[in-house]
PDB file of N, CA, C and O in Angstrom:
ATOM      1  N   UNK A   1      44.601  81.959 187.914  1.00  0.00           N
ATOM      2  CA  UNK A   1      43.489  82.339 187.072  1.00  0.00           C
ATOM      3  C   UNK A   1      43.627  83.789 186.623  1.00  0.00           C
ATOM      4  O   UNK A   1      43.282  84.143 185.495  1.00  0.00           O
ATOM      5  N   UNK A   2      44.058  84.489 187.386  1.00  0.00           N
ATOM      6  CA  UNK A   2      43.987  86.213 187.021  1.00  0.00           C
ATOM      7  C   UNK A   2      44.896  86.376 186.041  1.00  0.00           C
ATOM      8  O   UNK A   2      44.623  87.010 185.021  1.00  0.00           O
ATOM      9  N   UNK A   3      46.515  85.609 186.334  1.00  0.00           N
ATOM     10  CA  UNK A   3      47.475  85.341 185.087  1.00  0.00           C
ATOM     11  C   UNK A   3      46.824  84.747 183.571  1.00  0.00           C
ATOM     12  O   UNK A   3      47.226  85.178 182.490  1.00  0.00           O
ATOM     13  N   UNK A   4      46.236  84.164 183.643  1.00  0.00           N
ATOM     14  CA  UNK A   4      45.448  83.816 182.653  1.00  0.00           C
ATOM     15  C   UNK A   4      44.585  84.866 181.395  1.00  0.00           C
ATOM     16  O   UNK A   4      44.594  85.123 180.191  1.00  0.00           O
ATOM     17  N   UNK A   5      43.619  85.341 183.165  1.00  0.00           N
ATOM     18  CA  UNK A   5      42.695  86.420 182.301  1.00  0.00           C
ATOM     19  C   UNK A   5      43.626  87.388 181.543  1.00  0.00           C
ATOM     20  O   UNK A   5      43.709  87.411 180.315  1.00  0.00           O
ATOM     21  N   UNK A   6      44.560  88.460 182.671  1.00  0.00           N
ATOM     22  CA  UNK A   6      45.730  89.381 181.777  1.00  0.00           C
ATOM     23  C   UNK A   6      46.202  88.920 180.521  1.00  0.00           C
ATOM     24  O   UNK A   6      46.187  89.668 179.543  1.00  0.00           O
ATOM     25  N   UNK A   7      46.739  87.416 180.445  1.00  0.00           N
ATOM     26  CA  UNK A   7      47.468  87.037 179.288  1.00  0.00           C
ATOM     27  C   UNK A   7      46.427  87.276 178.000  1.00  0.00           C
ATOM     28  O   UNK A   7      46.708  87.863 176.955  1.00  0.00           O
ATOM     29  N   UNK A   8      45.192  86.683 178.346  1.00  0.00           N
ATOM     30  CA  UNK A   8      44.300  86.644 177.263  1.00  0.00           C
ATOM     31  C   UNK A   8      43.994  88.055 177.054  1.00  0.00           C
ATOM     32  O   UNK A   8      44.147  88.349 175.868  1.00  0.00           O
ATOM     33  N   UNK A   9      43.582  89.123 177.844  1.00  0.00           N
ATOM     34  CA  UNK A   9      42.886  90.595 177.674  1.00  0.00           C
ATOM     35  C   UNK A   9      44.419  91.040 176.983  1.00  0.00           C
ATOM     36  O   UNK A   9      44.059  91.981 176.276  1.00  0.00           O
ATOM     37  N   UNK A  10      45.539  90.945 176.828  1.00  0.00           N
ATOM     38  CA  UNK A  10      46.506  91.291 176.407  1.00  0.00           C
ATOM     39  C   UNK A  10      46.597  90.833 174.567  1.00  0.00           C
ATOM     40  O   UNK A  10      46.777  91.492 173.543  1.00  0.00           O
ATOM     41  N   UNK A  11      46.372  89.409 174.853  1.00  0.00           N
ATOM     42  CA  UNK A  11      46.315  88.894 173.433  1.00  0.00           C
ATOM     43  C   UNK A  11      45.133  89.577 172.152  1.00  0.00           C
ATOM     44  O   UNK A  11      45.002  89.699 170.934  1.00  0.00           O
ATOM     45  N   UNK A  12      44.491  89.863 173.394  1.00  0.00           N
ATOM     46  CA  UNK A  12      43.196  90.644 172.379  1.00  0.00           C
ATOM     47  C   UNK A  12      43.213  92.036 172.165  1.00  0.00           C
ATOM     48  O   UNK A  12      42.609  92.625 171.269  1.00  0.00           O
ATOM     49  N   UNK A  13      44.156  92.690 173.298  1.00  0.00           N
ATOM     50  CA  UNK A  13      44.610  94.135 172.429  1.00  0.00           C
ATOM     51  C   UNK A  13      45.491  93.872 172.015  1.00  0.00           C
ATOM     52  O   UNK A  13      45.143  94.320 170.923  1.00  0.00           O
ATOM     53  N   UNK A  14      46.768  93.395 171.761  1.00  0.00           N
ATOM     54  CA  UNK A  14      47.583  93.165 170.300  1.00  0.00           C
ATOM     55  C   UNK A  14      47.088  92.521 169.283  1.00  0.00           C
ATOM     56  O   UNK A  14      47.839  92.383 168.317  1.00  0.00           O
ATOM     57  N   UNK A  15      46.146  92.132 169.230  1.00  0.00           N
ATOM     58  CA  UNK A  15      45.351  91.731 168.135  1.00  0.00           C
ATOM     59  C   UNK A  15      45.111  92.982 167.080  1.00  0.00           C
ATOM     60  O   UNK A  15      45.033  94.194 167.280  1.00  0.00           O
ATOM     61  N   UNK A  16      45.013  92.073 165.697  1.00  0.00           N
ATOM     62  CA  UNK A  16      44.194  93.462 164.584  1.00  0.00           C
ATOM     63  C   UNK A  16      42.748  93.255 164.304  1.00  0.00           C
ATOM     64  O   UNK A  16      42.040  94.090 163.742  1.00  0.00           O
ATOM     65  N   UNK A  17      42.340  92.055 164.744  1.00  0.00           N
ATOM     66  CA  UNK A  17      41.264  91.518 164.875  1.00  0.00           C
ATOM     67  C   UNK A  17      40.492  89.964 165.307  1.00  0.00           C
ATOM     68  O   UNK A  17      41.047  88.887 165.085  1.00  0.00           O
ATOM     69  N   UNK A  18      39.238  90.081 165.901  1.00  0.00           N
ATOM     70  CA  UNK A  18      38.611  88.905 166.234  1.00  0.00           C
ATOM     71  C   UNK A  18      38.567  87.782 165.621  1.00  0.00           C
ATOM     72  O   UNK A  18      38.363  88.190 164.477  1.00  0.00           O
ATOM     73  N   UNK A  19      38.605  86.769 165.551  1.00  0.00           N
ATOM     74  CA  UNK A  19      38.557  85.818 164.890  1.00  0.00           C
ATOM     75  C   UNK A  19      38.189  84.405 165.280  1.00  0.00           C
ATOM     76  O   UNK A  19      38.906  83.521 165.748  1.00  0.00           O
ATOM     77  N   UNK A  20      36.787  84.400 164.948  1.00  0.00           N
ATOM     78  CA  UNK A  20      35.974  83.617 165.246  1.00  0.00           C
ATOM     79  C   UNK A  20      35.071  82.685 164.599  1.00  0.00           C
ATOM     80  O   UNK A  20      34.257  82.909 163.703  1.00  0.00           O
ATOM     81  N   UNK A  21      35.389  81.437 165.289  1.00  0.00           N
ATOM     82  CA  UNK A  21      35.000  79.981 164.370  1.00  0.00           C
ATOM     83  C   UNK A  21      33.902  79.079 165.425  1.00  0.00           C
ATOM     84  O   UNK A  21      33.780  79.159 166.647  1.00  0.00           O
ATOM     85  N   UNK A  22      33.275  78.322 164.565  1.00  0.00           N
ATOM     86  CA  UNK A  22      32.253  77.723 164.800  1.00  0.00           C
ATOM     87  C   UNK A  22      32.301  76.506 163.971  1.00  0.00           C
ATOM     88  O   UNK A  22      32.686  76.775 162.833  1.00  0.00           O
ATOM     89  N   UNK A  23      32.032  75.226 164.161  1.00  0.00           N
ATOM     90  CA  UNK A  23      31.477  74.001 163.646  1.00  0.00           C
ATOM     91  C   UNK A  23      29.999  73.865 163.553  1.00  0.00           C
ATOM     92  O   UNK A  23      29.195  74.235 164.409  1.00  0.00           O
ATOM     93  N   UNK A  24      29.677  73.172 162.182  1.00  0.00           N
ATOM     94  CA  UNK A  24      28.496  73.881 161.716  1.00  0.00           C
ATOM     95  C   UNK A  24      27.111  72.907 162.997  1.00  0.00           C
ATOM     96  O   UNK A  24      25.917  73.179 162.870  1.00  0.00           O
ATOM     97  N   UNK A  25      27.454  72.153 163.781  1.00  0.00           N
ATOM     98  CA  UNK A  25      26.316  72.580 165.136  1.00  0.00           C
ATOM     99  C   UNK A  25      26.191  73.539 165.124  1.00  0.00           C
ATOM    100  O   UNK A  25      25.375  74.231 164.517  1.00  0.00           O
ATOM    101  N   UNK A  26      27.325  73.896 166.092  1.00  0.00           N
ATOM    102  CA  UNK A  26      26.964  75.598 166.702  1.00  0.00           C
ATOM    103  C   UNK A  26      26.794  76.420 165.976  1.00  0.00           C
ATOM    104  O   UNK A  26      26.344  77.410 166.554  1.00  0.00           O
ATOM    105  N   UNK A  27      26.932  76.569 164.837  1.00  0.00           N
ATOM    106  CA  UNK A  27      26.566  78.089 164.526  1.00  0.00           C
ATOM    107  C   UNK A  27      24.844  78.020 163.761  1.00  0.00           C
ATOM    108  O   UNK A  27      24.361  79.093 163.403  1.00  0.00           O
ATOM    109  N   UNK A  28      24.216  77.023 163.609  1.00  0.00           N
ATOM    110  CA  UNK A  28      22.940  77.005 163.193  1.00  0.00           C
ATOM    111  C   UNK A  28      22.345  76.792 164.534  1.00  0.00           C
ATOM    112  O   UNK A  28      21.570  77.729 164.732  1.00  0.00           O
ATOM    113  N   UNK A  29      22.357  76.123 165.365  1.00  0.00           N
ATOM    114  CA  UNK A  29      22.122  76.747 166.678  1.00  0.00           C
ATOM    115  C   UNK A  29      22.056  77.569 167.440  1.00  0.00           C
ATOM    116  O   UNK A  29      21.524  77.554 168.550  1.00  0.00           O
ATOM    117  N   UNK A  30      22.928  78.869 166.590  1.00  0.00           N
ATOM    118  CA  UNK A  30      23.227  79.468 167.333  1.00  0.00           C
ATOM    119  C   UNK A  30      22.178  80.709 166.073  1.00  0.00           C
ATOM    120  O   UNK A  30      22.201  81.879 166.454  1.00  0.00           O
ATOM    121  N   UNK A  31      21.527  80.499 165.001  1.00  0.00           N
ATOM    122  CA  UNK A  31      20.755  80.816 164.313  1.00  0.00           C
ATOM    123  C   UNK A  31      21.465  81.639 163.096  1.00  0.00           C
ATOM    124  O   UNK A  31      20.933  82.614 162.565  1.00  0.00           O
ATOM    125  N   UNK A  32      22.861  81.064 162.690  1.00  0.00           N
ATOM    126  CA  UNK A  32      23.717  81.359 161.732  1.00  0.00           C
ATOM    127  C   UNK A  32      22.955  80.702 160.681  1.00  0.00           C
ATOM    128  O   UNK A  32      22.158  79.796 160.925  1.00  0.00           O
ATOM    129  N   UNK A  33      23.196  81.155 159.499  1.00  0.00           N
ATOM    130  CA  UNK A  33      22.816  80.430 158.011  1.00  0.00           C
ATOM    131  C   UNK A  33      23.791  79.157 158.303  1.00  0.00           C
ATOM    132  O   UNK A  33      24.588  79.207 159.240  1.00  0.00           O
ATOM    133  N   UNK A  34      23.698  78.079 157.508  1.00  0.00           N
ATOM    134  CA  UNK A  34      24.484  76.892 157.291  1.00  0.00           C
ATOM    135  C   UNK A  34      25.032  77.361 156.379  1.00  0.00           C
ATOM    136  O   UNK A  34      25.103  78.514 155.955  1.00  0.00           O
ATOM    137  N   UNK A  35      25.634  75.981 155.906  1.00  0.00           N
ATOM    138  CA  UNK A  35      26.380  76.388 154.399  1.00  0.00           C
ATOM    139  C   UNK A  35      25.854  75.909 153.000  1.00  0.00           C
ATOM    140  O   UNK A  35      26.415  76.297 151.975  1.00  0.00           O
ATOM    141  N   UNK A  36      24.594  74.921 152.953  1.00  0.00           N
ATOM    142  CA  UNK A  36      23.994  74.318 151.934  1.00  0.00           C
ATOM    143  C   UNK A  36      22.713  74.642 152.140  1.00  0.00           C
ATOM    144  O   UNK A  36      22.564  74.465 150.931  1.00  0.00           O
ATOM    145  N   UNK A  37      21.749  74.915 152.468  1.00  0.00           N
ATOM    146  CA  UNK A  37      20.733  75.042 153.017  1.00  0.00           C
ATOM    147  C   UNK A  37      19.909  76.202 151.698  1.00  0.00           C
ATOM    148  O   UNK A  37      20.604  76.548 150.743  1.00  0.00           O
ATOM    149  N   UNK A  38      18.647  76.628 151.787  1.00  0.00           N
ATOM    150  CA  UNK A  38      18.377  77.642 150.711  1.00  0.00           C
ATOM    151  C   UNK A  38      18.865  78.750 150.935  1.00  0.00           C
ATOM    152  O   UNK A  38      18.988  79.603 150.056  1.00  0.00           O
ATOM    153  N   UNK A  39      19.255  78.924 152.269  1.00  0.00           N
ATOM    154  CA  UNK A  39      19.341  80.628 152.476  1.00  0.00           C
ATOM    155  C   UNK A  39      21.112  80.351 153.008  1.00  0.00           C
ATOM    156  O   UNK A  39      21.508  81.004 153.973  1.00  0.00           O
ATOM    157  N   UNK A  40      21.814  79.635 152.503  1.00  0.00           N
ATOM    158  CA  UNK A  40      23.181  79.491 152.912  1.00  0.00           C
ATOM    159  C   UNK A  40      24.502  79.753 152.667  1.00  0.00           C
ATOM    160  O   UNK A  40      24.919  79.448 151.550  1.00  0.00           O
ATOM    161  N   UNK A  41      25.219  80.224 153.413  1.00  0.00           N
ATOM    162  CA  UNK A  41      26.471  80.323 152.664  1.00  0.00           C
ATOM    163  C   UNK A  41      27.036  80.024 151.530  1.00  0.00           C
ATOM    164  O   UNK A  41      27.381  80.943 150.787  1.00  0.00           O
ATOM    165  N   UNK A  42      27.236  78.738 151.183  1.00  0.00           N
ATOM    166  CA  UNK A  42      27.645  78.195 149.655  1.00  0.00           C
ATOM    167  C   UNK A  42      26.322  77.803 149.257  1.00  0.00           C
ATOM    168  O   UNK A  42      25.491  77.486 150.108  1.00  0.00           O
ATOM    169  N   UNK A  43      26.005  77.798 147.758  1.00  0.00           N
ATOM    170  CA  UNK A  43      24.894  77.851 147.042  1.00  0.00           C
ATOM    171  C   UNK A  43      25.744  76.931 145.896  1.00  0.00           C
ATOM    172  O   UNK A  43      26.851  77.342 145.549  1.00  0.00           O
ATOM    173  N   UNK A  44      25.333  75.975 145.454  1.00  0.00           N
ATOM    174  CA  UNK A  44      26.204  75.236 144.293  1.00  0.00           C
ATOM    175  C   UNK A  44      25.043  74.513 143.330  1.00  0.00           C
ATOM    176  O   UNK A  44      25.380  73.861 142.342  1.00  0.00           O
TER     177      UNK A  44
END
């Protein structure tokens, strides 16, 4: 497990940045805008 944690805390300082995804459950659950909705991401 500790090999693990290092590998990952490693991957995230050679990183240039976070990058983070969600399926649209979670992220309106999680009190994200959707993507169709009135107040939403895409507007069409």
């Amino acid at each position: 497990m500790n090999y693990a944690i290092e590998r990952a805390a490693q991957w995230l300082s050679d990183a240039n940045g976070p990058l983070i995804t969600a399926d649209a459950g979670m992220g309106v659950d999680s009190r994200l805008p959707d993507y169709r909705g009135n107040e939403g991401f895409w507007r069409g």
